[in-house]
C-alpha positions in Angstrom: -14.9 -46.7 166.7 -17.4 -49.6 168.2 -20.1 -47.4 168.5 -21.6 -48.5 164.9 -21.1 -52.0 165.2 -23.0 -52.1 168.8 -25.5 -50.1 167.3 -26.7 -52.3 164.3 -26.0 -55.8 166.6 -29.1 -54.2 169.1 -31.3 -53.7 165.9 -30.7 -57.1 165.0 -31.5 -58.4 168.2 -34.5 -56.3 168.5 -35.6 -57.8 165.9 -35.2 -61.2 166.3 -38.1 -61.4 169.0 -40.3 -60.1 166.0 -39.9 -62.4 163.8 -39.4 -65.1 165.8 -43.5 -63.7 166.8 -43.8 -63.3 163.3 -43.5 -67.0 162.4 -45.2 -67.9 165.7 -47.9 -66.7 164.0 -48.2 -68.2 160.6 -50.8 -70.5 160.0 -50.6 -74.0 158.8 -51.6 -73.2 155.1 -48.3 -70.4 155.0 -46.1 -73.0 156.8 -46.9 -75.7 154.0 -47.1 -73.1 151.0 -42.9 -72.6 152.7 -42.2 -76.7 152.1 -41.9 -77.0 156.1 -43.9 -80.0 156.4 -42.8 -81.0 159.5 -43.7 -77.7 160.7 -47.7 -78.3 158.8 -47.8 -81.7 160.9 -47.0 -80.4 163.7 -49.2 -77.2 164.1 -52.1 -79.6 162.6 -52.0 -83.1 164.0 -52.7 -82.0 167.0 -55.8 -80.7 166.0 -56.7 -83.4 163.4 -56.8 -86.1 166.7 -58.8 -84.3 168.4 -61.4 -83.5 165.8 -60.8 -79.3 165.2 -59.8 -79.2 161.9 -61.7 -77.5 159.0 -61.7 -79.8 155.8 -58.9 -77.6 154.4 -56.9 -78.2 157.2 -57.1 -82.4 156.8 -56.2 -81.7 153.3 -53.2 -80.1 154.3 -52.2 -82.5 156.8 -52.6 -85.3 154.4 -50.4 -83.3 151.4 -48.1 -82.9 154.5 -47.7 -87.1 155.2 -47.4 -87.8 152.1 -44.5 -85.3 151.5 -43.0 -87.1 154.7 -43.5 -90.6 152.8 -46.3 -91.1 155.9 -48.7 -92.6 152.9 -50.9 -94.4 155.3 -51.8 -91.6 157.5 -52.3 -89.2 154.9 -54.6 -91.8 153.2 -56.4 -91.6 156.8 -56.6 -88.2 157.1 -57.9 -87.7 153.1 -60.8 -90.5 153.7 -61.8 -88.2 157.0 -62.4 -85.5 154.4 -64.3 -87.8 152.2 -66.4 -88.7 155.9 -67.6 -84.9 156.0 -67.3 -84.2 152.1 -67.7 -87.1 149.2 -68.1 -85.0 146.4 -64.3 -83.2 147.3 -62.3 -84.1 143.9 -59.1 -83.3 145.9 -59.3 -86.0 148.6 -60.8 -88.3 146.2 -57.8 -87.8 143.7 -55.2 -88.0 146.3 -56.4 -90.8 148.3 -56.8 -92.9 144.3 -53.4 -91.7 143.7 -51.7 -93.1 147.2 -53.7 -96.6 146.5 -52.8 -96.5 143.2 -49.0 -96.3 144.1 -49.3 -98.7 146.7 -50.6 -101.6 144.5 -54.4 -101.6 145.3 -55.5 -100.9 141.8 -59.2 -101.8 142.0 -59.8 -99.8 145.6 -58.0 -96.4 143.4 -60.1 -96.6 140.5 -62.9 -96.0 142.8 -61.8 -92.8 144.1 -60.4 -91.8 140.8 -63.5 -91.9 138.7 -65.4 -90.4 141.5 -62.5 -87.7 141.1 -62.8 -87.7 137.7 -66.9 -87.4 137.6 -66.0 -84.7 139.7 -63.5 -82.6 137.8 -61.9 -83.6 134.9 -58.2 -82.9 134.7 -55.1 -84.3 132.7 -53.3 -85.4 136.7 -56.7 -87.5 137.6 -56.5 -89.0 133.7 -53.0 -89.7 134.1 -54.1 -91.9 137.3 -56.9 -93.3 135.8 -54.8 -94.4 132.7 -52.2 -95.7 135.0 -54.9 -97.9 137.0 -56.4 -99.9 134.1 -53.3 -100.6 132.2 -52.4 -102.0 136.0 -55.5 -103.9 135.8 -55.2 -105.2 132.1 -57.9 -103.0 130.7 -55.4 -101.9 128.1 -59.0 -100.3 125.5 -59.7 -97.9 128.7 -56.4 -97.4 129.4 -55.3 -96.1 126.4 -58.4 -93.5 126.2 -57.4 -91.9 129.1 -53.7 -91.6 128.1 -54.5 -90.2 124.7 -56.7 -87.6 126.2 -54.1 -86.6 128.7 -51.6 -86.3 125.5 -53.6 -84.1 123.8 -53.5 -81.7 126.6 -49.6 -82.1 128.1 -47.1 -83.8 126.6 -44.7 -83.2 129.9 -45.2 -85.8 131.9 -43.3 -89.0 130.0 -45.2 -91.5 132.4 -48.2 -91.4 130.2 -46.6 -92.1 126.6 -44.5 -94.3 128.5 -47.8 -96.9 129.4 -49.1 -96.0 125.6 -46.2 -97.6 124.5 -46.6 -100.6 127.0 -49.4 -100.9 125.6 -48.9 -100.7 121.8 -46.2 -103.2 122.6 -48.5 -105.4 124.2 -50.7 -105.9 121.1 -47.5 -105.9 119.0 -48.2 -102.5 117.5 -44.4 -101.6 117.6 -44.3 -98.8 115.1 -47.1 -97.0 117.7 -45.3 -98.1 120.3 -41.9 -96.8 119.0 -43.6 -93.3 118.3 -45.0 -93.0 121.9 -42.0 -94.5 124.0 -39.9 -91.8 121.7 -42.1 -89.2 123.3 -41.6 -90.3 126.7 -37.9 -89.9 126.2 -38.1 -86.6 124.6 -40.3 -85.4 127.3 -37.0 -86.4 129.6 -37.2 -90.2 130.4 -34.3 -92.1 130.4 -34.4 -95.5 131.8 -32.8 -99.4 131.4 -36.5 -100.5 130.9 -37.2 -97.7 128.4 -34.1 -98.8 125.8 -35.7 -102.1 126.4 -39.5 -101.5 125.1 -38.0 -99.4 122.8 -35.6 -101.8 121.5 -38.7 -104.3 121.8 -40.8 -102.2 119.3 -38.1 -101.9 117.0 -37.4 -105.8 116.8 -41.1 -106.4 116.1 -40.2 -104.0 113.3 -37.5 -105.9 112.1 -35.4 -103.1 112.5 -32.4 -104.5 113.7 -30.1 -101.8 112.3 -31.3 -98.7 111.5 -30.3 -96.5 107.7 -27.4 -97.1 107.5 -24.8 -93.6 106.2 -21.3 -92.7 105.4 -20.3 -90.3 108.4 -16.5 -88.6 108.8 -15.2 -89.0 112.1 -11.9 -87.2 112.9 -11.2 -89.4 116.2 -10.4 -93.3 115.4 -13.5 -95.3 116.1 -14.1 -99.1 116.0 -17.6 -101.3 115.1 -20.0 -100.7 118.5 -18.7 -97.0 119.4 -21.8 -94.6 119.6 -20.9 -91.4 118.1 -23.6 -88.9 117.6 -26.3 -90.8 117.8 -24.9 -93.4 115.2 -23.9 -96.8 115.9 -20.6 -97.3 114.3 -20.6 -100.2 112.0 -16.8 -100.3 109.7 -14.4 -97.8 109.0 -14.3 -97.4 105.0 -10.6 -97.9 104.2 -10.2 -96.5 101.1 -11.4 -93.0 102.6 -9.4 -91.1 105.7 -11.6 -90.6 108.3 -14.8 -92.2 107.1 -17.2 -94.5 108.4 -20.3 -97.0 108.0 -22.8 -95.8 110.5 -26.2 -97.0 111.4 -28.5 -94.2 112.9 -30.1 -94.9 116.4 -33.4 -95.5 115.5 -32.7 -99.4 115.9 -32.4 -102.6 117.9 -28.7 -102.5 117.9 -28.8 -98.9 118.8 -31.1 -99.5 122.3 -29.1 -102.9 122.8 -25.9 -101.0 123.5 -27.5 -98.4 125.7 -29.2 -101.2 127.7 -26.2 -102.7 127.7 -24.5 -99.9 129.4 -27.2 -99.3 131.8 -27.8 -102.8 132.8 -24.3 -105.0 131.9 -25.9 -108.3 132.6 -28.9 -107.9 130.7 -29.5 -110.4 128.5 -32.2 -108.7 125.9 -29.2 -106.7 125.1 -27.0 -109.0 123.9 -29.7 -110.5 122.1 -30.5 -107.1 120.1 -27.0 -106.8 119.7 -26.3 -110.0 118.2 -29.1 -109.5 116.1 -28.2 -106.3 115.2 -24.7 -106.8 114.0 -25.6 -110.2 112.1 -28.6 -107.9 110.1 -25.5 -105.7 109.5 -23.2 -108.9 108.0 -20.7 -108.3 110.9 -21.1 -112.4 111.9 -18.0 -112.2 114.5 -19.7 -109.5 116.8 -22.7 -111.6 116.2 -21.1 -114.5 117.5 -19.7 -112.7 120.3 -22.5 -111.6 121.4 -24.3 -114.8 121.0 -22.0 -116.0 123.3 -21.9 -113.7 126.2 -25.9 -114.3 126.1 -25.9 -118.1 126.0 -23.6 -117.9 129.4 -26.8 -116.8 130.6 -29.1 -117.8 128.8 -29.8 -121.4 127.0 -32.4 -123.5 126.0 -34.9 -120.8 124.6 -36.6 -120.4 121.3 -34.8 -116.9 120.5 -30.9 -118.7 121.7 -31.5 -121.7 118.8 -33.0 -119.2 116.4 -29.9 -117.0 116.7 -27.7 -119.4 116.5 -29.5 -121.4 113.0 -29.5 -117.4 111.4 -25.8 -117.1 112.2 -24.9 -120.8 111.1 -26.5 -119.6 108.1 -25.1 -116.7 107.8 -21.8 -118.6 108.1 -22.9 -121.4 105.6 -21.7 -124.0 108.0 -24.6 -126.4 106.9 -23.4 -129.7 108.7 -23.4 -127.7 112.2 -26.9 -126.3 111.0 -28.7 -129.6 110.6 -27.0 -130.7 114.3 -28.4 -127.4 115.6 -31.7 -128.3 113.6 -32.0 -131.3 115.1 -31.1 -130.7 118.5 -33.8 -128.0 119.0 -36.8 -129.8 117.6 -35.4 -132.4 120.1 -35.9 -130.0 122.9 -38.9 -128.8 121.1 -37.7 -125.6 120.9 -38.7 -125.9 117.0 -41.8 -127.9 115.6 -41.7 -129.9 112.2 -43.2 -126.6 110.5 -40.2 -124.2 111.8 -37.7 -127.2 111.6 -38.1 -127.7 108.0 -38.5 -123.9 107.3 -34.9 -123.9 108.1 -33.9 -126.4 106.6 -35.4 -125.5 103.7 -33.5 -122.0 103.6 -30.0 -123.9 104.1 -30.7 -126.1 100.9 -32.0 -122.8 98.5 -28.7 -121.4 99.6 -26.6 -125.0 98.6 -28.7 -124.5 95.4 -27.7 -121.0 94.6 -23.8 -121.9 95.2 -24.5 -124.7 92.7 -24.1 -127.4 95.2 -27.3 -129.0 93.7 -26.7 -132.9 95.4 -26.4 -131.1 99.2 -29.1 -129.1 98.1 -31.8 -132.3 97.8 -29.8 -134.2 100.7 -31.0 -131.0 102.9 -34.3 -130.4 101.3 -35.5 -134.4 101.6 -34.8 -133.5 105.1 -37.1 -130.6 105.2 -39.4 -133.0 103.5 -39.1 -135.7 106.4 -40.5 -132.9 108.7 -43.2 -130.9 106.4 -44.1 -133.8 103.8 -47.0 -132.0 102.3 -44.9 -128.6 102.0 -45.5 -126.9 98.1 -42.3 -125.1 98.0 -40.0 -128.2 99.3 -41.7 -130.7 97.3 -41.5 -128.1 94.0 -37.9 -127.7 94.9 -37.9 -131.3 94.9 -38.9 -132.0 91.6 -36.8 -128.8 89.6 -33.7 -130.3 91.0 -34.3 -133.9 90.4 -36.0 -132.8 86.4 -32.6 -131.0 86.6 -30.1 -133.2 87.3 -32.2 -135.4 84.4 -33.6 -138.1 87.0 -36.6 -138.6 85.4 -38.2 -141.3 88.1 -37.5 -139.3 90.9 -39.3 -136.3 89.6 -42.2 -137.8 88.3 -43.0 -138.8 91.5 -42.5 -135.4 92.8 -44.4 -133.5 90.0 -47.3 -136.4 91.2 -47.1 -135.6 94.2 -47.7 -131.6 93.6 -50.9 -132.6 91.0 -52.4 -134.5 93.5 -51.9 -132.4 96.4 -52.4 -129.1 94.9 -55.0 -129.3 91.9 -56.2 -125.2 92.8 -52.5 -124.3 91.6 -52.1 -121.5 89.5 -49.7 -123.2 87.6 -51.4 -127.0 87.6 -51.8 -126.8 83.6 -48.0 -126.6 83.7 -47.4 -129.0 86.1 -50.0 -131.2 84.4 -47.8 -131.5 81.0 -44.4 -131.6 82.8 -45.8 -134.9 84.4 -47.5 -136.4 81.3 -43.6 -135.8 79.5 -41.9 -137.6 81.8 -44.3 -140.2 82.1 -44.2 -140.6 78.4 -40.4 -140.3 78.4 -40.1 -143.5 81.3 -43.0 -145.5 79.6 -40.6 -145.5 76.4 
């Protein structure tokens, strides 16, 4: 009954000194093309120090370091190959690619346009792209990039830099479309929902279109649910929502937010994404969380003057004001912009007195400004004080004789002068 079992364990063994002969005998190219690189360097390095290797073989070995994170010797062994060979695009491509990674930007774009004069491929354009945008040269950069796009969209590095660099020249509806590529092409990053969110705050899209979704599970203002940012539930209807779609600052802020907790450009697209969407408590909570890290920056006092308005809490807003033109966070010019804002919204709730108290305070900042001073001069005509408002309809005849409207402004001064002088 053992007889079968014997029998096939002596086949096995007689076969065991065969293909142990069998691998013996497998060169360094089979060994590689297998994934044993330890196996490549160590049938070839022996060879490579003492000078009997074929360029093909230093190729290898160097492919082989570099899969064993041995970036310095296969740098080494690719320049030996460009000692015998210069006009190998394969050395010259790897040994740009290696210097490229390791920082030394200028010394890779010498081998990679030599690679590139060479043979002209998408993986050498890719490097090439990657080395000037490292290097500032954002024109040649982009050249490269787009070429390499119109071959293979696969590789998400390259819309990745596009969008960088569409970002960098504050191009953020390019730079939306190409970082969108990147992540369809399978990148998914903390830095990418930051550009991303970037290029859709130069935008101004804060919140994205906004829709009427039924959700059968209960949901509350911030949950993502298919794609869609949830912003109220709409009581009158069972199940029903206000939802934002994803193509939006609040959108990226929340998935930064969950990839990177502390990040502070995520609470600041959040609270500017929930005070574009009227929801001024998240806003505020928000604000919050970022101003325990953050304070003392333009994009902090700006916040917190659009959510003061937002609020109408005018007496904290001209503290606020004042406190950040202090700091010179704010100039006169952005100082009495706001200002300025705060009193057209006193004048549209019919507060018309707080109204000029708050605009002759934009005026103490921006004294020449056309809209301030015309405001001026409406409410004070208005509220029938005729010496105060000649001197503002003066003021905009003198300062602005190329107005359209200077014929108008022109007769509106000569009554009132006519109506004091009697």
């Amino acid at each position: 009954m053992q007889v079968k079992p014997l029998l096939l364990t002596s086949v096995i063994l007689g076969l065991v000194p065969f293909l142990f002969a069998q691998a013996q005998e497998d060169g360094p190219v089979e060994v590689y093309a297998r994934g044993d690189y330890v196996g490549a360097v160590r049938l070839l390095e022996p060879k490579y120090l003492a000078e009997k290797v074929n360029i093909q073989e230093r190729i290898i070995l160097g492919r082989a370091y570099l899969h064993l994170g041995r970036t310095d010797d296969a740098l080494a062994a690719l320049k030996s190959v460009l000692n015998i060979d210069r006009e190998n695009p394969e050395a010259s491509h790897l040994a740009g690619r290696i210097l490229n990674e390791q920082g030394k930007h200028k010394e890779a774009l010498e081998y990679l346009k030599e690679a590139w004069r060479l043979k002209q491929d998408a993986a050498t354009a890719s490097l090439l792209g990657a080395c000037y945008y490292a290097l500032g040269e954002y024109t040649r950069a982009k050249a490269y990039l787009e070429q390499v796009l119109n071959e293979d969209i696969r590789d998400p590095t390259n819309s990745f830099i596009l969008g960088k660099i569409c970002l960098a020249r504050e191009m953020g509806a390019l730079a939306q479309k190409n970082l969108l590529k990147a992540q369809e092409a399978g990148m998914a990053s903390a830095e990418l929902y930051l550009l991303l969110g970037r290029g859709y705050l130069l935008q101004r899209k804060y919140v994205g279109p906004i829709l009427v979704r039924r959700i059968t599970e209960p949901a509350k203002p911030g949950n993502i649910v298919d794609q869609c940012v949830v912003l109220a539930k709409i009581t009158d209807v069972a199940n029903h929502y206000r939802v934002c779609t994803r193509h939006c600052a609040l959108y990226e802020g929340y998935r930064l937010l969950k990839a990177d907790p502390g990040s502070t450009d995520a609470r600041f697209m959040l609270a500017k994404g929930w005070l574009a969407a009227g929801n001024r408590d998240l806003a505020a909570r928000h604000l919050s969380a970022l101003m325990e890290r953050e304070r003392d920056t333009l994009r902090v006092a700006e916040l917190q003057v659009q959510l003061l308005l937002a609020r109408k809490e005018y007496a904290s807003l001209e503290k606020t004001l004042e406190s950040a033109y202090e700091a010179k966070l704010f100039d006169a010019e952005e100082t009495a912009k706001f200002h300025y804002q705060g009193a057209m919204m006193l004048r549209a709730e019919g507060k018309r007195e707080e109204a000029v108290q708050m605009l002759t305070k934009a005026e103490s900042y921006a004294p020449t400004s056309a809209p301030i001073i015309r405001s001026l001069a409406s409410l004070h005509l208005n509220s029938s004080r005729r010496s105060e408002a000649r001197q503002y309809y003066t003021r905009l005849v003198e300062l602005f004789p190329d107005a359209t409207d200077i014929d108008e402004l022109r007769n509106t001064l000569r009554v009132l002068e006519e109506e004091i002088g009697n």
